[in-house]
C-alpha positions in Angstrom: 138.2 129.9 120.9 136.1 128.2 117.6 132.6 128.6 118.5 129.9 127.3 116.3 126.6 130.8 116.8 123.7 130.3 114.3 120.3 131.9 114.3 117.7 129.7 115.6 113.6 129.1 115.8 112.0 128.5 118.9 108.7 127.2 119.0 106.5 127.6 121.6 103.0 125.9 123.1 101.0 126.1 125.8 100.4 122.8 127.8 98.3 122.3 130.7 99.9 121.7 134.1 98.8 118.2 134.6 100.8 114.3 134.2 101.3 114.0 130.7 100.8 117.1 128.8 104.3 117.6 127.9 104.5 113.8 127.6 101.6 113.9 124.6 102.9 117.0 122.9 106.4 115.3 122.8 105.9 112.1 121.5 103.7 113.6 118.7 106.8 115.6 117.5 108.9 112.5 117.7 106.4 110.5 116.1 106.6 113.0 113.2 110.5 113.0 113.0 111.4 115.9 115.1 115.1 115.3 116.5 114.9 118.1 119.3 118.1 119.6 120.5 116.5 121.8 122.9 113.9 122.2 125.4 112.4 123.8 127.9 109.1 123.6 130.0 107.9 125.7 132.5 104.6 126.6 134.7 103.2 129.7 133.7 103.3 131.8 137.1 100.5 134.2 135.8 98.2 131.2 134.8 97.3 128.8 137.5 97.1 124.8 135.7 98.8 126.6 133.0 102.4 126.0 131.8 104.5 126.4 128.1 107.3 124.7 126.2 110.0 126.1 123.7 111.3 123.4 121.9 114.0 124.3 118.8 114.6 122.9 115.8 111.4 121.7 114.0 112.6 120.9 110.5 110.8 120.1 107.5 106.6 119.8 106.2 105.8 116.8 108.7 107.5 118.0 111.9 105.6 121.7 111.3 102.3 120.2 110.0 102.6 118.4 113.9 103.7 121.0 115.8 101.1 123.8 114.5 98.5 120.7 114.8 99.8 120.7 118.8 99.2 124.4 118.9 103.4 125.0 118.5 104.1 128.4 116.6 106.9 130.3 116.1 107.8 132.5 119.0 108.5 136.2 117.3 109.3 137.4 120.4 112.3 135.3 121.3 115.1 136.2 118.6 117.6 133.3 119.7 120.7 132.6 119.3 122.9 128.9 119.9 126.0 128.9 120.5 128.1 125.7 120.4 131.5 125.0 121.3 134.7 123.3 123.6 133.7 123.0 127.2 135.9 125.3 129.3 136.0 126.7 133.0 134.4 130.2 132.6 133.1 130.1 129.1 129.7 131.5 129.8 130.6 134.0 131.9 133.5 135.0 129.1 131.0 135.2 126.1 128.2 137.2 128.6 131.4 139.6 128.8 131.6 140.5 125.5 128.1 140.5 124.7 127.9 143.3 128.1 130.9 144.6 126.2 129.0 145.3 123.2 126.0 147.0 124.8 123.9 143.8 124.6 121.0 142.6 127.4 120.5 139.2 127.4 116.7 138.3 127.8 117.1 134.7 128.9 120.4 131.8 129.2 120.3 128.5 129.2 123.5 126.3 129.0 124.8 122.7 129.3 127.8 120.9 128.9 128.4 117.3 127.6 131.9 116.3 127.6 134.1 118.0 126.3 131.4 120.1 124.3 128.6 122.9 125.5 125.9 124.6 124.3 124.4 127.8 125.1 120.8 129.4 124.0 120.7 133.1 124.5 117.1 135.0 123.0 117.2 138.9 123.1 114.8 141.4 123.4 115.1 142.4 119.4 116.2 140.8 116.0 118.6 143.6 115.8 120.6 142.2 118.9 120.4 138.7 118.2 122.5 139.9 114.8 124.2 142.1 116.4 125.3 139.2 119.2 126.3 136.8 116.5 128.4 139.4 114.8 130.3 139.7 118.6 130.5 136.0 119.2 131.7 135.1 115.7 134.3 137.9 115.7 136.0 135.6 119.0 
């Protein structure tokens, strides 16, 4: 199985919980190039009218200049990893396997397929185990 695991950034804001928060912050990062491959927005349980959004990659001066202007940082408590690869019955629970196998607690998942292709975004606890993960996920 050929899997394609790199190290990744996640950026994270707060928004507020109302129509078109997420909308605005967005289309500002689209307005200043950002081609997002991933996403994810979510109240924030412990703050009510509160929520957040982890958005990965920002690339290059503009895209960052926006993002930190949107209140976007880079979250240093999420040590992601993506892994990429073909679609098959069972892959996640295969690779969650060998990264149990290995020692390794998984902090948060999220995974889609398209096609014949998935994608999987894993963030651990420590930048030790996010290495330490793509050294198990690389070695197949």
């Amino acid at each position: 199985m050929e899997l394609l695991v790199e190290r990744e950034e996640v950026w994270a804001a707060s928004i507020e919980d109302k129509p078109g928060a997420l909308a605005h912050k967005l289309t500002a990062l689209a307005e200043s190039g950002a081609d997002l491959e991933f996403l994810i927005a979510r109240r924030t349980p412990d703050k009510p009218g509160a929520g957040v959004v982890f958005v990965t990659p920002l690339r290059g001066d503009k895209e960052i200049r926006a993002a930190t202007q949107l209140g976007f940082s880079v979250s240093n408590s999420l040590h992601s990893v993506c892994v990429e690869g073909t679609n098959q019955p069972g892959i996640c629970a295969k690779l969650m396997q060998k990264l149990a196998a290995a020692g390794l607690n998984v902090r948060g998942a999220s995974a889609a397929s398209v096609g014949t292709q998935f994608v999987m975004h894993l963030a651990f606890d420590s930048d030790k185990d996010a290495a330490t993960a793509i050294n198990v996920l690389r070695a197949g």
